[in-house]
Structure formats: C-alpha cells, structure tokens
BAMIBA-548354 format. One record per residue (C-alpha): x, y, z. Coordinates in nm, 3 decimals, m for minus. Layout:
<torses>
+---------+---------+---------+
|      xx |      yy |      zz |
+---------+---------+---------+
|       X |       Y |       Z |
...
+---------+---------+---------+
</torses>
This chain:
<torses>
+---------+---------+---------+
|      xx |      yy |      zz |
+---------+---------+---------+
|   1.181 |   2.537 |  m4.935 |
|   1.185 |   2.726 |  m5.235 |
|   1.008 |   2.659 |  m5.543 |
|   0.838 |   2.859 |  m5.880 |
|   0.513 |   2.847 |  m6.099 |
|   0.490 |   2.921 |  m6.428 |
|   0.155 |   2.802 |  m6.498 |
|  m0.032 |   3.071 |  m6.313 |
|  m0.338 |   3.120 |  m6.569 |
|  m0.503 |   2.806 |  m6.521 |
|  m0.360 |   2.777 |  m6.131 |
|  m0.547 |   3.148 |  m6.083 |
|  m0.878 |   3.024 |  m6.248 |
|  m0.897 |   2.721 |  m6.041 |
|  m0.835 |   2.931 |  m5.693 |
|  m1.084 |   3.220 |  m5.832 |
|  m1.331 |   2.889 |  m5.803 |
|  m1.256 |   2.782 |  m5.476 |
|  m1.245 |   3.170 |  m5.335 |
|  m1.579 |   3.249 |  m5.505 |
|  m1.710 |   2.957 |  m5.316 |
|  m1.572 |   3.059 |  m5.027 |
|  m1.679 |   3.374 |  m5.056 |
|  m2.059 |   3.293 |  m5.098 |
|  m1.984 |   3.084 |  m4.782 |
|  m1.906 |   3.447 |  m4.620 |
|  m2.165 |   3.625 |  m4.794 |
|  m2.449 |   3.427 |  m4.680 |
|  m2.364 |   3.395 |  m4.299 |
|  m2.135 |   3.713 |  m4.288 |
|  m2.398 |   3.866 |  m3.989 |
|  m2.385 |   3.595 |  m3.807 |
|  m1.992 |   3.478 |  m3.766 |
|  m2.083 |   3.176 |  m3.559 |
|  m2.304 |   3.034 |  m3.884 |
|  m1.981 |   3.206 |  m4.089 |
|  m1.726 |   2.924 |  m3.921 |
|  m1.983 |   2.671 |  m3.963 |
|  m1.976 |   2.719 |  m4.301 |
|  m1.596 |   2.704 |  m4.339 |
|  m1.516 |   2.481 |  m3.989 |
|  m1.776 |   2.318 |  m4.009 |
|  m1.982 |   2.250 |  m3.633 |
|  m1.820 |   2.142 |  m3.311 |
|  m1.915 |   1.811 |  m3.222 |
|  m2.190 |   1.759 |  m2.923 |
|  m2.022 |   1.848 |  m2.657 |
|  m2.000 |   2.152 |  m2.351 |
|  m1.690 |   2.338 |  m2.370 |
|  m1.433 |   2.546 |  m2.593 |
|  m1.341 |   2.476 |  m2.968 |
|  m1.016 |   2.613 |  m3.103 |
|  m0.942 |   2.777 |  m3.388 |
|  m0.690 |   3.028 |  m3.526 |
|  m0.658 |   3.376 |  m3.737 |
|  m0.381 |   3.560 |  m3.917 |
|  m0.435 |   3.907 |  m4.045 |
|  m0.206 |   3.907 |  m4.357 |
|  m0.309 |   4.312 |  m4.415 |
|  m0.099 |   4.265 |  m4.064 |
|   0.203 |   3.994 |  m4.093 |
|   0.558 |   4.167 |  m4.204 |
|   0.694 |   3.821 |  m4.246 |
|   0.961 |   3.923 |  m3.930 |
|   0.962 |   3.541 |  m3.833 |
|   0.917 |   3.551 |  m3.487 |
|   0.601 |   3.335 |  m3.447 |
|   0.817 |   3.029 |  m3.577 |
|   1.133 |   3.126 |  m3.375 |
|   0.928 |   3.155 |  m3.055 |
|   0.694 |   2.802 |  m3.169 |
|   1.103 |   2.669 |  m3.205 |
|   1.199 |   2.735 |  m2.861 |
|   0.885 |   2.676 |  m2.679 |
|   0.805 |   2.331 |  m2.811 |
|   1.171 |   2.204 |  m2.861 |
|   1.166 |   2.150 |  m3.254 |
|   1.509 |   2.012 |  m3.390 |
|   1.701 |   2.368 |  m3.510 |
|   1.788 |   2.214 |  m3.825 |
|   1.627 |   2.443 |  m4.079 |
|   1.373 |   2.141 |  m4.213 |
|   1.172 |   2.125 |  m3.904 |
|   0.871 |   2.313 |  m3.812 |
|   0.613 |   2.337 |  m3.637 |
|   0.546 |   2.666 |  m3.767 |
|   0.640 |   2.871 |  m4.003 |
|   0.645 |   3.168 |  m4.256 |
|   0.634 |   3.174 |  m4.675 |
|   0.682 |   3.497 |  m4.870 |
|   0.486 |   3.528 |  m5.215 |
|   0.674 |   3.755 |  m5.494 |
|   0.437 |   3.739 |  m5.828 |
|   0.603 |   3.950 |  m6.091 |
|   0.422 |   4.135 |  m6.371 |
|   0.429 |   3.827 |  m6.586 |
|   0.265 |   3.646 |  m6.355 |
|   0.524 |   3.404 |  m6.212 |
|   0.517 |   3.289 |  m5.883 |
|   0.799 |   3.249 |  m5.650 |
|   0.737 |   3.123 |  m5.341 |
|   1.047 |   3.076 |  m5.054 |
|   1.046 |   2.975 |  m4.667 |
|   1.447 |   2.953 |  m4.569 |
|   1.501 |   2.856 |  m4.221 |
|   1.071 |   2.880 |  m4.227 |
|   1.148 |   3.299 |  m4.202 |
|   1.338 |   3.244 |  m3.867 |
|   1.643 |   3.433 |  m3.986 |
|   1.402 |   3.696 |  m4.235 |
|   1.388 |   3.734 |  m4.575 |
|   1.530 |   3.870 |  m4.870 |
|   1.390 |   3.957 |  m5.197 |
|   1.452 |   3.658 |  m5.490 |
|   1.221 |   3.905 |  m5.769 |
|   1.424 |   4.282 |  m5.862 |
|   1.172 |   4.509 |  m5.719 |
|   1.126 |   4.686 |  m6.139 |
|   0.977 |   4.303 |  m6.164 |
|   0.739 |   4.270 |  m5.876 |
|   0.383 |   4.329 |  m5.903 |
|   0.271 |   4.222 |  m5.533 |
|   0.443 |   4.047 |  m5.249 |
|   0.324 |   3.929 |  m4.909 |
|   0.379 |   3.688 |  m4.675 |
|   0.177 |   3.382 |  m4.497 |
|   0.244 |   3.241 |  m4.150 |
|   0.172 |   2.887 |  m4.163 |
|   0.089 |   2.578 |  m3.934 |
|  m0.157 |   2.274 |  m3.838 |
|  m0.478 |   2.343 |  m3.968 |
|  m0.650 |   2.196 |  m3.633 |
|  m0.915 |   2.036 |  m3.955 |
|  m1.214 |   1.967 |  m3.805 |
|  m1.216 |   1.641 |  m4.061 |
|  m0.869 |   1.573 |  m4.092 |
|  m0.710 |   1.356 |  m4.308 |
|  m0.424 |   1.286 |  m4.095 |
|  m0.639 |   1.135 |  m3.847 |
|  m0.834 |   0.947 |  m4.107 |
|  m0.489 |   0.744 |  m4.176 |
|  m0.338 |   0.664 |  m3.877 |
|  m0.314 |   0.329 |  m3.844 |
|  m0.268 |   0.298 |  m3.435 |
|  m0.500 |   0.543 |  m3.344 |
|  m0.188 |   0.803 |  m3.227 |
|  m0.343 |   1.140 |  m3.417 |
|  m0.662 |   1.248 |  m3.240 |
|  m0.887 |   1.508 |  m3.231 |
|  m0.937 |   1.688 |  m2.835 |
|  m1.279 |   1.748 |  m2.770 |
|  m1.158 |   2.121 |  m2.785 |
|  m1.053 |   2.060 |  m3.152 |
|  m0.671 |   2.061 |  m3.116 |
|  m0.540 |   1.797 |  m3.336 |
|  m0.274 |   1.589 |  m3.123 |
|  m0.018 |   1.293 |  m3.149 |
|   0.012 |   1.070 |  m2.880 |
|   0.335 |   0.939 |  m2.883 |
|   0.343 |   0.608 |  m2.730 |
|   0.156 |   0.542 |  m2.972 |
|   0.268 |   0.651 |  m3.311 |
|   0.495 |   0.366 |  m3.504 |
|   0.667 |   0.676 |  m3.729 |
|   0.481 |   0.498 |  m4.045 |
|   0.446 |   0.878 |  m4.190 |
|   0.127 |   0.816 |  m4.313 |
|   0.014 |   1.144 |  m4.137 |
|   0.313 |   1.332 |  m4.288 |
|   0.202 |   1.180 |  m4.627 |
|  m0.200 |   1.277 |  m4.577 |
|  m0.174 |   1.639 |  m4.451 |
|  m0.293 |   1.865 |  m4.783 |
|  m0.122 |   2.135 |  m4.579 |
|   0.267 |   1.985 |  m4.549 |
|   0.206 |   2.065 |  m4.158 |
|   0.374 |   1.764 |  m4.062 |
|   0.710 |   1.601 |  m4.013 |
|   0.870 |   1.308 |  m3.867 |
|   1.087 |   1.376 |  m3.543 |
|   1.460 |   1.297 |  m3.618 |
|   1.564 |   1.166 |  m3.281 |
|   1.187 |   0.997 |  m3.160 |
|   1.122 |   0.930 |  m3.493 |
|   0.707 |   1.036 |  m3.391 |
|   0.496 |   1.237 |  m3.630 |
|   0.518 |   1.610 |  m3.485 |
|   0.324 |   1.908 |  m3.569 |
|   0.182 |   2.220 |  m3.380 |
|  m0.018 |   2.137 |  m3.096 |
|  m0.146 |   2.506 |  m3.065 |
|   0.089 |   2.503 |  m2.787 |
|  m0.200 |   2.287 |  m2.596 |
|   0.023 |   2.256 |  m2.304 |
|  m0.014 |   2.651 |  m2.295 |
|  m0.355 |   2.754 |  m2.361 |
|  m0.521 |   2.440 |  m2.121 |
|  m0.350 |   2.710 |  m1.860 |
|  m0.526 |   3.007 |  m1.992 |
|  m0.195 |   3.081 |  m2.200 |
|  m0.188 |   3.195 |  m2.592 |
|   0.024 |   2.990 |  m2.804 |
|   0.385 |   3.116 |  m2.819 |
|   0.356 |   3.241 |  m3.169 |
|   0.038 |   3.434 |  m3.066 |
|   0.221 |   3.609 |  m2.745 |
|   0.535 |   3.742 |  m2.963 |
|   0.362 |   3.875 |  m3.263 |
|   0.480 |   4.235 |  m3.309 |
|   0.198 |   4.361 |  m3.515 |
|  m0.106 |   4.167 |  m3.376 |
|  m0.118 |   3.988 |  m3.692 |
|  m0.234 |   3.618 |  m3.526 |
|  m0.518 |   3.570 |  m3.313 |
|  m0.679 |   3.215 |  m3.155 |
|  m0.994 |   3.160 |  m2.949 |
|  m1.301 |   2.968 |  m2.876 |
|  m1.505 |   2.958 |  m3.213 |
|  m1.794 |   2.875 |  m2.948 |
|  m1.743 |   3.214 |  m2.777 |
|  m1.902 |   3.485 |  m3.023 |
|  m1.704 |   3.735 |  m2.772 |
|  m1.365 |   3.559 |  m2.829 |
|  m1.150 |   3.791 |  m3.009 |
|  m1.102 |   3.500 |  m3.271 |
|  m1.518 |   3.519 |  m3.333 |
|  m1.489 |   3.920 |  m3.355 |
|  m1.182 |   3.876 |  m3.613 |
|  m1.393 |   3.627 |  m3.835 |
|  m1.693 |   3.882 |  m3.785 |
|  m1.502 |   4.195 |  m3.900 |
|  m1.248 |   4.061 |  m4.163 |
|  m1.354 |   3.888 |  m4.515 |
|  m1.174 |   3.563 |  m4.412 |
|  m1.127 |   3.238 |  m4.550 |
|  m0.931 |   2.902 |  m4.522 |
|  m0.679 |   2.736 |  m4.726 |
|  m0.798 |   2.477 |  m4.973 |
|  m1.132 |   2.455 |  m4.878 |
|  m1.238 |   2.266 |  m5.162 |
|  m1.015 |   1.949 |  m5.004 |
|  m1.351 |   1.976 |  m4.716 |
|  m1.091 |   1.908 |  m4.473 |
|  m1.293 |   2.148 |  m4.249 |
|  m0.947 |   2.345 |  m4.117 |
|  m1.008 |   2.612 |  m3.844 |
|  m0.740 |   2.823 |  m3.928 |
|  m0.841 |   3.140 |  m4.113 |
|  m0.685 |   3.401 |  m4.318 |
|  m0.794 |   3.779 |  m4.369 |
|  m0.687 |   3.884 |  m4.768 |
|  m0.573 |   3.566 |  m4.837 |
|  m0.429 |   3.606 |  m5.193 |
|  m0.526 |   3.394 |  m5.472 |
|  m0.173 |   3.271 |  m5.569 |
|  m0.190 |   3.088 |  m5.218 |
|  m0.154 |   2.727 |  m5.159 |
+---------+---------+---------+
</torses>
C-alpha cells in the first residue's frame, strides 16, 4: 500500500477547490455545528433516534496503529496484511513537493520514514475507515439489496445476502472495502455496531492513546462528536464526490485523498 505523486501542482489546486468549498460550508454554519454537519453530512432522514458519525483529530493521531490492531482483533479481520477494516496512512511531502504516501500492515506494526528527514517538508498521518456516507455509493450498487443504511446511519452488509459480486468494493471513492477471503462477503467497518447498540465505543475509539478519534450522535449537540465539530475547523474527505460521508477530520491536509 505504498504509492508516489509527482504531479502535486495541479493535484494541490484541485484540493485548494474542494477545501475552499468546504470551508465556506464551515464558515457559514460554524455557530451552529448541527447546521455545520448538515452542510457536510447532509440531514438525518425522518426519523426519532441517534445518527452516527465519526472524528479524528490529526493535530492528535501519532500514527501508533493501535486503532486498526484493536478494529483487527475485535471484528475478526483475516491477519493477512491486505485486509482492513481500519487503518492508518502516513503522508511525507518533501520540499519539492512529492508525495509519498505508505500504509504497511495498515500501521499495525508502525512506521518508518521512506523521505531522509534533510528532504521532508511536513509529515502526518491519517486514520482511515468506512465513511458511514449518508448517500453512499456502495449502497447505490448493490445488486441484492445486502449494503444498507441503519436508521442510525451505520452503513452495514448483510451477509446472507451479499453474492461477493464486488460491486461495493468497486464503488467506494474511499477504498473502505474488501472482499472476505474465506466468506467471500463484502466487509468493511461496521463502527463496531455490535458495540455501540450496547452503549460501547468502537474498539478503535476505546484504545486511542492520545484521544485523537471521537464518535457520537450528530443529533445530540452535547455528544462529544457535536462539541468536536463545534470547536475544530473540520472537514470530510472528497466532498466534492457529494457522497455525504460522516466521518470528519480536524487539519486535514491538502495533499489528502
């Protein structure tokens, strides 16, 4: 999971776009956060009850891996290192403006430095995962109805249901997807729904050493999800795609994807 960009002026242009739109998104609706996730989420359909969502404080993540060790062992992904549910990149940009983005193992085992530090002009890291897209394409696809939205906005698979076609895999703008080796079933991160339907955070929420992820109710303007989005300039990945995702960054970098 490594790869490099050397066409970073027009790539940085073309995310300058999409942040300055989602920035006048923020700057708009920044006083009130619940018209904020609207903006970016869009609104959760009619309905009583919670709607999920998830934040990651990059100022926060030391790319450590633990969220998609602990996602690993609580949801029984296959330990080869091509399967995840979740996981972690780490961004090196040198001074000439290349891009070098890796994920071995998805950060499980850590990380180590491809750029020589005299080259590096910033590096960071981004935990990664299923969107939860309020409109999401992966749903759009499925032939046999197996990917479905929960009316608490946790994108699921059922699956007795999915036939393994991989059309979901194939659809997701985020690569959040895979197809099971052994059930051959689309899988994906289910924000540990098993979990939080018990009043339990997600796995990769509870073993977070610096605090850096956060989920809630984006219908609760006390959740500490609605109180991140209040207090942090935060946005979403591709939101030009109007996939609607509910999973938002604080100083999201524009050499993201």
């Amino acid at each position: 999971m490594e790869k490099e960009n050397t066409k970073v002026s027009s790539r940085r242009d073309f995310f300058k776009k999409s942040g300055a739109i989602a920035g006048g998104l923020l700057l708009v609706s920044m006083l009130d956060p619940l018209k904020q996730i609207k903006a970016l989420a869009g609104e959760k359909p009619k309905g009583k009850g919670a709607w999920y969502g998830i934040g990651v404080d990059l100022e926060k993540c030391i790319g450590c891996g633990s969220c998609a060790k602990a996602c690993k062992t609580e949801n029984n992904v296959p330990k080869e290192p091509f399967f995840f549910r979740s996981w972690v990149e780490q961004y090196s940009v040198t001074a000439n403006g290349v891009v070098k983005v890796q994920s071995p193992n998805g950060g499980v085992d850590g990380f180590k430095q491809p750029v020589l530090d005299k080259e590096i002009e910033k590096s960071f890291f981004i935990p990664k995962s299923c969107n939860h897209c309020a409109k999401s394409p992966c749903e759009q696809v499925c032939p046999v109805g197996a990917t479905f939205i929960s009316p608490d906005g946790v994108v699921l698979v059922d699956e007795t249901y999915c036939i393994g076609c991989g059309y979901c895999v194939q659809a997701c703008p985020y690569a959040c997807r895979y197809l099971h080796p052994v059930k051959h079933t689309a899988d994906k991160c289910t924000l540990c729904y098993h979990r939080i339907k018990k009043g339990l955070a997600p796995a990769c929420i509870t073993v977070c050493p610096t605090g850096a992820k956060i989920y809630g109710d984006l219908n609760d303007k006390n959740s500490d999800l609605v109180k991140f989005i209040k207090e942090h300039n935060c946005t979403v990945l591709k939101p030009h795609l109007n996939t609607k995702p509910k999973f938002f960054y604080n100083a999201l970098k524009e050499e993201a994807e």
